[in-house]
C-alpha positions as CSV (number, residue, x, y, z in Angstrom):
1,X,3.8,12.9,-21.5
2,X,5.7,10.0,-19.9
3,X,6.1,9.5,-15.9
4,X,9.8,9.5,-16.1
5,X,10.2,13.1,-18.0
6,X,12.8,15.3,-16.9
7,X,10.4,18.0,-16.7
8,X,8.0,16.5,-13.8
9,X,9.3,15.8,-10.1
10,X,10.0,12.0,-9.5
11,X,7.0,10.3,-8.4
12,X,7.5,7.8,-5.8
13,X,4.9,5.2,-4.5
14,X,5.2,3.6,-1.3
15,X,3.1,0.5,-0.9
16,X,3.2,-0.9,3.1
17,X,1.1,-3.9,4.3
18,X,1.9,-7.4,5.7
19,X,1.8,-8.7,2.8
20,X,0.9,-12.4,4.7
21,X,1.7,-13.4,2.0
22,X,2.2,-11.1,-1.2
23,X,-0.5,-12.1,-4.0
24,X,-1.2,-11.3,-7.4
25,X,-3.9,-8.8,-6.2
26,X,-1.2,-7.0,-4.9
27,X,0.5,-6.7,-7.7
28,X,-2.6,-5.3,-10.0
29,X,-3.2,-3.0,-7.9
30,X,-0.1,-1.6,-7.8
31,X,0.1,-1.8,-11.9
32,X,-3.2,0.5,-11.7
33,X,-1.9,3.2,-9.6
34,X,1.7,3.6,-11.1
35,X,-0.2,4.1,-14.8
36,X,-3.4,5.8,-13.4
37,X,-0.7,8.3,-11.5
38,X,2.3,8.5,-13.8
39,X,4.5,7.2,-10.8
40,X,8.2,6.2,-11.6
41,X,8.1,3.3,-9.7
42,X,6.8,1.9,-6.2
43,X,8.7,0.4,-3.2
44,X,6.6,-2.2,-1.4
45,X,7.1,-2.4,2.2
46,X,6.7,-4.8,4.4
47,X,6.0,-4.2,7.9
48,X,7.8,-6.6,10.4
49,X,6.1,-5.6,14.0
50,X,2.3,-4.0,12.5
51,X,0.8,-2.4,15.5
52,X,-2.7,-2.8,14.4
53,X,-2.5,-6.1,13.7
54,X,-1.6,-9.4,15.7
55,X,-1.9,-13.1,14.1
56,X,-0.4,-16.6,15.1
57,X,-0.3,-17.0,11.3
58,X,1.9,-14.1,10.8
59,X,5.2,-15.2,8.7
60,X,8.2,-13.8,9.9
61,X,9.4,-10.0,8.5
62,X,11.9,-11.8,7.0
63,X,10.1,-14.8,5.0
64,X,7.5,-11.7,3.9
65,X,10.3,-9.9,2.6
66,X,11.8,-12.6,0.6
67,X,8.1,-13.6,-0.7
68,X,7.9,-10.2,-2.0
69,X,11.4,-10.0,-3.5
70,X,10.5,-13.4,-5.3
71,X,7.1,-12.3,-6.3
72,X,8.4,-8.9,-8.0
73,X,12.0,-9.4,-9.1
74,X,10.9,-9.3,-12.7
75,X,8.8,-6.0,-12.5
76,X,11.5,-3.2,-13.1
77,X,9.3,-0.4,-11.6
78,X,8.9,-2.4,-8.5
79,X,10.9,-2.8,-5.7
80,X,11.2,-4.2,-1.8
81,X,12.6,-2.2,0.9
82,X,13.9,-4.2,4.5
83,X,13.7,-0.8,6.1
84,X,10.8,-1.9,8.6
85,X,12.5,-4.9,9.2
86,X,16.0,-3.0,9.8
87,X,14.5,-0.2,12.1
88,X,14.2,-2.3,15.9
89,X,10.6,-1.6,17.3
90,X,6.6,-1.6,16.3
91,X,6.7,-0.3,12.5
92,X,5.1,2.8,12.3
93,X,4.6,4.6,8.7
94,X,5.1,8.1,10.6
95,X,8.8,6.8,11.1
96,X,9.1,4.9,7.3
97,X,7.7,7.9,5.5
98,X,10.2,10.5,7.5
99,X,13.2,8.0,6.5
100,X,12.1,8.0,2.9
101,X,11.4,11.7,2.7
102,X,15.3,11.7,3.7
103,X,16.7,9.3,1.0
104,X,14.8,11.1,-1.6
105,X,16.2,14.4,-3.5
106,X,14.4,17.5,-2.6
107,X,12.3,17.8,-5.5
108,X,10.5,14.6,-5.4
109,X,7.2,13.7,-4.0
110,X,6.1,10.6,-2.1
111,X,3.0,8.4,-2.4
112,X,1.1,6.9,-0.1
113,X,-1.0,3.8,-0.9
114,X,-3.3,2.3,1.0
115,X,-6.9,0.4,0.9
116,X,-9.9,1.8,1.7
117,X,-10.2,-0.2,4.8
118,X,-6.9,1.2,6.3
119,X,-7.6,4.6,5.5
120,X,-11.0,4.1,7.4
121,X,-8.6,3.9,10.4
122,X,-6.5,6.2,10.2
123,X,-7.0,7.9,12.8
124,X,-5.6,5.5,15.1
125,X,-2.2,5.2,13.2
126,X,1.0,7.3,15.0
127,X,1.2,10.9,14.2
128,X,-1.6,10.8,12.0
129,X,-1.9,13.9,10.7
130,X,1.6,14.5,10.1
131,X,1.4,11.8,7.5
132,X,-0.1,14.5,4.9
133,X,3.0,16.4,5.7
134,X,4.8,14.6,3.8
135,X,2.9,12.2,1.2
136,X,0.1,12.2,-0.9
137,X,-2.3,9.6,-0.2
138,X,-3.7,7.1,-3.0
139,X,-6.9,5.3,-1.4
140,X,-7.6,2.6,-3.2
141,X,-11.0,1.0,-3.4
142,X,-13.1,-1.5,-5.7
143,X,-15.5,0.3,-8.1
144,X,-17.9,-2.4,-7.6
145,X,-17.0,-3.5,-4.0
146,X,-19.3,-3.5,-1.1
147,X,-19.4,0.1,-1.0
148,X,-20.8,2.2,-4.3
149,X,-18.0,4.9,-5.8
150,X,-20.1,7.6,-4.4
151,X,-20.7,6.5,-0.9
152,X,-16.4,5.7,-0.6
153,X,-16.5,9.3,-1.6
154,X,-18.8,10.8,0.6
155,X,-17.2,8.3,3.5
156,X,-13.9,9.8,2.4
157,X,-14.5,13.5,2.3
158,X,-15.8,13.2,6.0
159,X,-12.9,10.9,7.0
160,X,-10.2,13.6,6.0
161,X,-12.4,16.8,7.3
162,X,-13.4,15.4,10.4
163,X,-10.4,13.2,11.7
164,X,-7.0,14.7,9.4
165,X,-8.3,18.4,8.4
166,X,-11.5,20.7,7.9
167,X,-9.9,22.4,5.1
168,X,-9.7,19.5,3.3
169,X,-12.2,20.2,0.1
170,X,-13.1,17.6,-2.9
171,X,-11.4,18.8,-5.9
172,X,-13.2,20.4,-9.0
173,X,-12.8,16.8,-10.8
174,X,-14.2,15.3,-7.7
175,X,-11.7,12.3,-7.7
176,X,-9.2,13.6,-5.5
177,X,-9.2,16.1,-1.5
178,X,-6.9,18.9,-2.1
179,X,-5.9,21.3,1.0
180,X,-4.2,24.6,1.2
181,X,-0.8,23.5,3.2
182,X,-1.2,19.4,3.2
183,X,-0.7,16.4,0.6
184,X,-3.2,15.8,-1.8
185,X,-5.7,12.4,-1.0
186,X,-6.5,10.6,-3.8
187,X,-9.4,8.3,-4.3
188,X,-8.5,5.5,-6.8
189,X,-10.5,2.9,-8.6
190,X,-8.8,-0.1,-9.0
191,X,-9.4,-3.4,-10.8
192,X,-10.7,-5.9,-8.2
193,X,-9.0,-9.6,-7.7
194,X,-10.8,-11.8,-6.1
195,X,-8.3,-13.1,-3.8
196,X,-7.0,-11.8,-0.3
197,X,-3.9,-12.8,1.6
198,X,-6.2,-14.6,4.9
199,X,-8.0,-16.6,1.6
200,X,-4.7,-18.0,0.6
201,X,-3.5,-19.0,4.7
202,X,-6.8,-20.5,4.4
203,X,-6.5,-22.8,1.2
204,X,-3.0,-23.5,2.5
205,X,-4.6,-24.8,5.7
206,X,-6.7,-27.2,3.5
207,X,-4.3,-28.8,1.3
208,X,-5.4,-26.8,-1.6
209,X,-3.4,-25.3,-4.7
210,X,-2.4,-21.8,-4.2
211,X,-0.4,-21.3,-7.4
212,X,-3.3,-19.3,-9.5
213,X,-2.9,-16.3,-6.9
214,X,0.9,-16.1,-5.8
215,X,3.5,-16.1,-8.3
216,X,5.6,-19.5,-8.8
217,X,8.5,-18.5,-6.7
218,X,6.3,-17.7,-3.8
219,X,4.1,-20.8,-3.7
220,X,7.5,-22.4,-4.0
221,X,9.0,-21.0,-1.1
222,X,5.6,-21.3,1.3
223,X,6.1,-24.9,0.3
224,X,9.7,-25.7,1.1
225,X,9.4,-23.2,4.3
226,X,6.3,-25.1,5.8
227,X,4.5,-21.8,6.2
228,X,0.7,-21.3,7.4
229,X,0.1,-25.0,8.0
């Protein structure tokens, strides 16, 4: 059955990051969960004042918002959303997922995807728990990363139990934390690239090409802008 039938609630992803700057890893992973979870499309969402995290090689909200318009334009189930940017203040997802909840009609559901790495600190985010209120969560980890599929789950289980919710129980499939009155938390494999967005600042720093990990438009733009040198 496809994603987009009329019998299914829409399915919307909501990818948030930095995005310092957006990469082709980015996109993959993205590809994975929209096909591994029959999502109708996924907004990527740049955060213009991250509270967790504070770099002199931060790019602007705004050139990380035009990277990522430039990097997706051509993907039709992808888009970019300024609301981070637009809303004054620190950029707290409590805040972005309440907004979205708003924009969307009542039947549809809301997606949360994050890496394994931000879920581990979750805790510490706003309003934490009153995240699962209103999205699913799609934790995204390499299947052959530094941490085996079966320790990410036991790590995960006892993330959401002891920090989100006790009721929290591994599903009968065992790849997914189900709970009686909160969002689902999913656990999803994706294809690893072997690339991250500090890699890139890096190679930028040392003269070298960055153009087999950021699409065209965005080494481009990097280029002309002067940015991470």
């Amino acid at each position: 059955m496809s994603a987009l039938s009329h019998d299914r609630p829409l399915r919307v992803g909501l990818f948030g990051g930095t995005f310092n700057p957006i990469h082709c890893g980015h996109a993959q992973v993205a590809k994975d969960v929209l096909q591994r979870y029959r999502l109708a499309s996924i907004c990527f969402i740049p955060s213009a004042l991250p509270p967790h995290k504070t770099s002199e090689s931060l790019a602007t909200a705004m050139d990380r918002y035009e990277m990522a318009c430039k990097a997706l334009r051509d993907e039709p189930a992808f888009s970019v959303s300024d609301i981070e940017i637009e809303r004054s203040g620190p950029s707290f997802t409590i805040d972005t997922l309440r907004n979205f909840k708003a924009l969307q009609p009542d039947a549809a559901q809301l997606f949360f995807i994050v890496g394994m790495d931000a879920f581990q600190e979750i805790h510490t985010w706003k309003s934490f728990r009153q995240l699962f209120d209103l999205a699913a969560f799609i934790v995204m980890a390499r299947p052959h990363g530094p941490m085996p599929a079966a320790e990410m789950k036991e790590l995960t289980v006892q993330l959401a139990r002891e920090r989100i919710s006790a009721a929290y129980t591994l599903s009968a499939s065992g790849d997914a934390l189900v709970h009686p009155e909160k969002r689902t938390i999913y656990l999803a494999p994706v294809r690893p690239v072997d690339i991250s967005s500090s890699r890139i600042r890096e190679m930028i720093r040392q003269g070298k090409s960055i153009r087999k990990w950021v699409a065209p438009a965005v080494a481009a733009y990097i280029e002309k802008k002067g940015l991470y040198r």
